[in-house]
C-alpha positions in Angstrom: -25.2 -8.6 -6.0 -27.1 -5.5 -6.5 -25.9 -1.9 -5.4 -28.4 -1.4 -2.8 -27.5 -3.8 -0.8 -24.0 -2.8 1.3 -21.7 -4.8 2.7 -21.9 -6.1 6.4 -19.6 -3.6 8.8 -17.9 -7.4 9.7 -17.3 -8.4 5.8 -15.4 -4.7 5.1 -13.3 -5.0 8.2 -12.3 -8.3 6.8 -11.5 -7.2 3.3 -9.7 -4.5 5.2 -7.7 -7.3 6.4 -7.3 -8.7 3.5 -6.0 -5.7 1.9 -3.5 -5.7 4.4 -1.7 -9.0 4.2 0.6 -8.4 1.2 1.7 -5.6 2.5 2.1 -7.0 6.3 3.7 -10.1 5.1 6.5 -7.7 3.1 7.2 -5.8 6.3 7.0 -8.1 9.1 10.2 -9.2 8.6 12.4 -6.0 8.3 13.7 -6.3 12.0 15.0 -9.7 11.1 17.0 -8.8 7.8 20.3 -8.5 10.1 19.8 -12.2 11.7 19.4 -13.4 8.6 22.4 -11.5 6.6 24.0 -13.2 9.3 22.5 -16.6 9.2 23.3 -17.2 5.5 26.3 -15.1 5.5 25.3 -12.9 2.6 26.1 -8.9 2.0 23.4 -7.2 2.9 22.2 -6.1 -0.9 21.2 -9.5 -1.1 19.7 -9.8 2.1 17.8 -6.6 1.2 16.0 -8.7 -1.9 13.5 -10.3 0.5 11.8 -6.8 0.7 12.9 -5.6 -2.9 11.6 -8.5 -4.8 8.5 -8.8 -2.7 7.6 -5.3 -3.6 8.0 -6.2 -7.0 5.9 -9.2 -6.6 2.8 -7.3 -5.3 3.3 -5.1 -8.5 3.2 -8.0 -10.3 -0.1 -9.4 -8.7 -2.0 -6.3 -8.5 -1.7 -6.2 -12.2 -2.6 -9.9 -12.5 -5.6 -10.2 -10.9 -7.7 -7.4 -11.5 -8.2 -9.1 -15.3 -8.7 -12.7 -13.9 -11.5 -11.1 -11.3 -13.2 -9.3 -14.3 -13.8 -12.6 -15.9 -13.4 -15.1 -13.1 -15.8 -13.3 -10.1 -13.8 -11.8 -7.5 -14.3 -14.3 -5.0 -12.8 -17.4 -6.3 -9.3 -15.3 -7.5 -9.0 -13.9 -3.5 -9.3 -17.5 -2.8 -6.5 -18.7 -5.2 -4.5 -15.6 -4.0 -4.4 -16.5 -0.3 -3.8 -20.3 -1.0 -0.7 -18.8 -2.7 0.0 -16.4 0.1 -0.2 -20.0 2.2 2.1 -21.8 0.1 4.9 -19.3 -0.3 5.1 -18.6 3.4 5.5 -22.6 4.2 8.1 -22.4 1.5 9.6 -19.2 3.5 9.8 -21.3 6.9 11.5 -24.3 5.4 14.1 -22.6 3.2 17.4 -23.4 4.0 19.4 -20.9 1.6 19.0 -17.3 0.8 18.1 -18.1 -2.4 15.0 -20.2 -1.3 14.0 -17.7 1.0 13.8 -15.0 -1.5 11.9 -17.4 -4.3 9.3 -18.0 -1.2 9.1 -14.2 -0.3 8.4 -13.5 -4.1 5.4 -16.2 -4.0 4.2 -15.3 -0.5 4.3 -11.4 -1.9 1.9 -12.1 -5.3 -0.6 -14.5 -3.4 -1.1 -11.6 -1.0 -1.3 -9.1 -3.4 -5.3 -10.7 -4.4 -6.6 -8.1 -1.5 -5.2 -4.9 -2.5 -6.6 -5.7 -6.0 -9.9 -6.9 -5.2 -11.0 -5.9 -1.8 -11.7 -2.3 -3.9 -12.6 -3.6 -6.3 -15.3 -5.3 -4.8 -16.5 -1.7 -2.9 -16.7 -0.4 -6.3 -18.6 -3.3 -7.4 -21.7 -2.7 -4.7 -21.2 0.9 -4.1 -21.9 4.2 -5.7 -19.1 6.4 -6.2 -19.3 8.3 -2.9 -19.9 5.8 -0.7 -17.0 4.0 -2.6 -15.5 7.0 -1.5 -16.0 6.5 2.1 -15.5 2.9 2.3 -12.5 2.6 0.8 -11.5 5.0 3.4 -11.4 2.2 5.7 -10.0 -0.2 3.8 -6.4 1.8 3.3 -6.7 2.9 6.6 -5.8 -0.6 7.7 -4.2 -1.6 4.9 -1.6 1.1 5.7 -1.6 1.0 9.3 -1.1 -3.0 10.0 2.1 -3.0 7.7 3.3 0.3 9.5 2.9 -2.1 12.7 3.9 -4.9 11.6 7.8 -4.4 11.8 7.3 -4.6 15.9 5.3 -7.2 15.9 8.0 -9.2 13.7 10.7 -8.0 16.1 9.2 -9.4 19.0 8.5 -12.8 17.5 11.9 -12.2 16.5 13.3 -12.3 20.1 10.6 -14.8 21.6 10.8 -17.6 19.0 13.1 -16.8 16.1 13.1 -15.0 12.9 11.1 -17.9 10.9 8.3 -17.7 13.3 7.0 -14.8 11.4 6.1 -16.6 8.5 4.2 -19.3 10.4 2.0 -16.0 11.9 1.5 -15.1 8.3 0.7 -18.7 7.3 -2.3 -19.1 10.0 -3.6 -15.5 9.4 -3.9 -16.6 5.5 -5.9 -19.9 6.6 -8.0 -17.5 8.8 -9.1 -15.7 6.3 -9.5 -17.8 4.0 -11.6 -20.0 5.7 -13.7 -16.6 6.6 -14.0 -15.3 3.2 -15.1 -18.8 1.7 -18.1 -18.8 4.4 -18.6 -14.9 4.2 -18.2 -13.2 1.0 -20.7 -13.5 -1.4 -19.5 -12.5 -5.6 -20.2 -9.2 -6.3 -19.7 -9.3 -9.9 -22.8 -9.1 -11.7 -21.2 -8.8 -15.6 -18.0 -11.2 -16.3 -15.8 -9.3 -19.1 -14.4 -12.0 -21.1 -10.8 -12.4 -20.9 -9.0 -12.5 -24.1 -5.2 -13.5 -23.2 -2.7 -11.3 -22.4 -3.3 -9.0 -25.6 -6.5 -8.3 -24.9 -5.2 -7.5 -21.6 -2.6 -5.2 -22.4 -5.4 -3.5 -24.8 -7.6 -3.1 -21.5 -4.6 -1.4 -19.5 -3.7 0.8 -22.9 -7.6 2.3 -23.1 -7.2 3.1 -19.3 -4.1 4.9 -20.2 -5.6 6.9 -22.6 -7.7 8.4 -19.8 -6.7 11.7 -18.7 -8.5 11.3 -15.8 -7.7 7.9 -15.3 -3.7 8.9 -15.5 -4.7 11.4 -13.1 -6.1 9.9 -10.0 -4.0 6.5 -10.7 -0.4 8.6 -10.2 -1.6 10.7 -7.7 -2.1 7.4 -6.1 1.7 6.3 -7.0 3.5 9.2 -5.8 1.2 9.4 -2.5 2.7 6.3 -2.0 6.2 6.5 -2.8 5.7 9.4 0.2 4.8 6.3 2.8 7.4 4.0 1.5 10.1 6.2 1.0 9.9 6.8 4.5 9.4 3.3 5.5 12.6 2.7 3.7 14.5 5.2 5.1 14.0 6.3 8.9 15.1 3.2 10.7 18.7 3.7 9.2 18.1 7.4 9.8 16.8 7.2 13.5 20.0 5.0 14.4 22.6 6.7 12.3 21.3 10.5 11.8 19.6 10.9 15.0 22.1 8.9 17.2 18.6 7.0 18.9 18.8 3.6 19.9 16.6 1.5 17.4 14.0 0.7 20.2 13.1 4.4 20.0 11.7 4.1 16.4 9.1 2.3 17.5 7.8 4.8 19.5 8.2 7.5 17.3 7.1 5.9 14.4 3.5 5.0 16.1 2.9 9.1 14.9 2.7 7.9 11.2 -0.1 5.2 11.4 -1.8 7.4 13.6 -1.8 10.5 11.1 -3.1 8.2 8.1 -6.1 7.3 10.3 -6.7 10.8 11.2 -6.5 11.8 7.8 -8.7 9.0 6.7 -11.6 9.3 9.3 -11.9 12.7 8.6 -12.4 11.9 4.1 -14.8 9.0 5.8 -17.1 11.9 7.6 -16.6 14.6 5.2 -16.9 12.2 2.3 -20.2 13.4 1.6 -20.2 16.9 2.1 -17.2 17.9 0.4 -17.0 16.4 -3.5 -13.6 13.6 -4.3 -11.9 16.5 -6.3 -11.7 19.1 -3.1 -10.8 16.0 -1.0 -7.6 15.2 -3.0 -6.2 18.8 -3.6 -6.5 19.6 0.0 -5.0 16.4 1.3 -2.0 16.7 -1.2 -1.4 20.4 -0.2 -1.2 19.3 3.3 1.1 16.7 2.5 3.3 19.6 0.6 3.2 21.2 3.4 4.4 18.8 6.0 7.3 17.8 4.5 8.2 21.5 4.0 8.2 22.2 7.6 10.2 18.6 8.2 13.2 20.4 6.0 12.5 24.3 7.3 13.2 22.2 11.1 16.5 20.4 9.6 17.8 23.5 8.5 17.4 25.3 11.4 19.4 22.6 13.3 16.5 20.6 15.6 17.8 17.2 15.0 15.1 15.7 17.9 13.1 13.0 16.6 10.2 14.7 16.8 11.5 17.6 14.5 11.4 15.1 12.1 8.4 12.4 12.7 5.7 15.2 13.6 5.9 17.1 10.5 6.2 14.0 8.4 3.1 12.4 10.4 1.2 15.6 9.1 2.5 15.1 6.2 0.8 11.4 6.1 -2.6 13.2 7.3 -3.0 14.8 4.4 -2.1 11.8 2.1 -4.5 9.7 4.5 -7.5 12.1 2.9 -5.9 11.9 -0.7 -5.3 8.3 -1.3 -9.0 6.6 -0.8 -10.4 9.5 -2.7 -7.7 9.2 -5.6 -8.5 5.6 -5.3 -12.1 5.2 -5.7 -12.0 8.0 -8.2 -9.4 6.2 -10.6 -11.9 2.9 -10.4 -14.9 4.9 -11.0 -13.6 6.3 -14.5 -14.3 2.5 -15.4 -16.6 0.5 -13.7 -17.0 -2.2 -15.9 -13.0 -2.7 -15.5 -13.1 -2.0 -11.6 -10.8 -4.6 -11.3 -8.1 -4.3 -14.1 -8.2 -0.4 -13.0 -7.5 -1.3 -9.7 -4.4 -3.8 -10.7 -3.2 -1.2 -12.8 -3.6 1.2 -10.1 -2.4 -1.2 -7.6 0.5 -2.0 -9.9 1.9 1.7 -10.2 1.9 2.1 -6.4 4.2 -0.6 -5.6 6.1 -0.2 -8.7 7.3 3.1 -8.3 7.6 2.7 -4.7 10.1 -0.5 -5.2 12.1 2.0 -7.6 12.2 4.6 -5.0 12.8 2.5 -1.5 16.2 1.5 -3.7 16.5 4.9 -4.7 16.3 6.2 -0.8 19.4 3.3 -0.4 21.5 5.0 -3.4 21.2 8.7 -2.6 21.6 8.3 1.5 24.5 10.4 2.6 24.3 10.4 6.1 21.5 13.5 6.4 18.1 13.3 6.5 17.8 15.8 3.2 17.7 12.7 0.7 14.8 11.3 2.1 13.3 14.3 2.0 13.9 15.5 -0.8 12.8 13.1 -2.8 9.6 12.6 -0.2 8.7 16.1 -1.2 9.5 15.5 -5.1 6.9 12.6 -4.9 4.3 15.2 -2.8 4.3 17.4 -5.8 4.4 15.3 -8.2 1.0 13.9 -6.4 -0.6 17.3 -7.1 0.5 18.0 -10.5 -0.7 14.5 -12.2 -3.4 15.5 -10.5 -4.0 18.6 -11.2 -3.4 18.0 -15.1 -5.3 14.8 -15.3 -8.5 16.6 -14.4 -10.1 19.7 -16.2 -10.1 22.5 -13.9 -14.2 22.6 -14.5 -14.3 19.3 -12.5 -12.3 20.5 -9.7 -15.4 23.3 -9.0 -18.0 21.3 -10.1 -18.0 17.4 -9.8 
């Protein structure tokens, strides 16, 4: 498919979509992990797996697929993804043990893991570096913002038709899809890399590696996203316990978050081409920096209101809403030919890191909100400074 001819507004909204569903799937069923501590009678460190290990299993897939694309064609591994997404969430709705239910979590997790791999992948594949820019602007934006939803709509499938109700949403919206994408998207890979076996594989994700540049952009990307799912992790338990709110408050609070990602990614989408990647990522990471430092200087002064806490961070989430598709795009464009293995790899190190840290957010919790924050703002600079030292300072001015 040649470069000059863009993708249909309709096919990018529904590889926005698809990005989405991994994610989604992982976090629909957080309001149900009481019911079903309860229904299986199990502590609720084990109950906590269905999100742990699914986190894990996205890291898994995103560095899976981006390999299998390079060789395969994109199109026919987001295919075999979803089918897997379908599969493990029928496995979800008939388990009848804990143990089943987290096996079919793990395989509902890696089959929706194909679209965060390959939906950018694909951008990168028809589009120029800017415009990959721009577009994959709007494929995070909803990638972030359905999951960041998705909790309430689980709760109220929840209450209306039971906690394994979610998983039969999750199995239709796969067949949906699907059935879309098979019609719709056309292969966008115009030069199969031959895939070697798991050697040559690991070679592939070694030379990226070796990329300053590449190291750069691909953990600015991790530790912007450590940021959302630290959070994610932590303020429910923090809203109840820390703020003395009743959890039907969160909801309404939390709506601030989703709403500052699509801010910040609206504005990288109409500045995109005015203001070069480099600029993009530096400013949204120091606004990031900066959001979380007027969350704590608000704690410290004693303002234990919800807002004192979700309006900072929600600025905080603007700036990483102009970081992330720029950081993205720009870690795929160090090697086009391996769009997709870099964006696996990329993929990989997001939810990676951010599975270490939502169990990290658990161990260090000690009734305050400075935990979470701290390590929120440990994970802002951290954003920066790979940044700022995978790049050459001459870039910065000039690319």
């Amino acid at each position: 498919m040649s470069k000059t001819n863009a993708l249909s507004k309709q096919l990018i909204v529904l590889l926005a979509a698809t990005s989405a569903m991994g994610p989604a799937a992982m976090q629909i069923l957080l309001p149900a992990l009481p019911v079903i501590k309860n229904t299986f009678q199990v502590s609720n460190d084990v109950a906590q797996l269905t999100l742990s290990l699914s986190m894990l299993a996205i890291a898994i897939g995103t560095l899976v697929y981006g390999p299998f694309s390079d060789k395969y064609g994109r199109k026919i591994v987001m295919l075999i993804g979803l089918a897997i997404m379908l599969v493990g969430s029928i496995f979800c709705y008939m388990a009848t043990t804990i143990e089943l239910l987290i096996a079919g979590r793990f395989i509902q997790a890696f089959g929706g893991a194909v679209g965060l791999v390959l939906a950018r992948a694909i951008v990168r594949d028809v589009y120029g570096a800017e415009d990959a820019a721009r577009v994959i602007a709007t494929l995070v934006m909803v990638m972030v913002v359905i999951p960041m939803l998705s909790p309430a709509l689980g709760g109220e499938l929840m209450a209306r038709f039971g906690w394994q109700s979610v998983f039969i949403v999750i199995a239709l919206l796969s067949i949906v899809i699907f059935l879309l994408l098979l019609n719709k998207l056309p292969e966008t890979l115009e030069n199969p890399v031959p895939f070697k076996g798991l050697g040559a594989m690991l070679g592939t994700f070694i030379s990226l590696f070796q990329s300053r540049a590449f190291c750069g952009y691909a953990f600015c990307v991790t530790f912007v996203s450590v940021v959302f799912f630290a959070f994610i992790s932590a303020a429910p338990e923090i809203m109840v316990s820390v703020l003395k709110r009743p959890p039907t408050e969160y909801g309404y609070y939390f709506v601030m978050i989703p709403m500052g990602f699509m801010i910040g990614n609206y504005l990288a989408r109409h500045f995109g081409r005015r203001i070069n990647v480099n600029r993009m990522i530096s400013y949204g990471a120091s606004i990031a920096i900066l959001g979380i430092v007027i969350a704590f200087c608000l704690q410290l002064v004693g303002i234990k209101h919800p807002l004192a806490l979700f309006a900072p961070i929600a600025f905080a989430v603007f700036g990483n809403g102009i970081t992330l598709p720029n950081a993205q795009a720009a870690a795929i464009n160090e090697f086009p030919r391996y769009a997709g293995s870099a964006s696996g790899l990329t993929g990989f190190l997001q939810m990676a890191f951010s599975a270490v840290a939502a169990q990290a957010v658990a161990l260090i919790y000690n009734g305050t909100v400075y935990p979470l924050l701290t390590l929120m703002f440990a994970a802002a600079v951290l954003s920066l400074v790979c940044f700022k030292l995978g790049v050459k300072t001459e870039n910065l001015v000039n690319s």
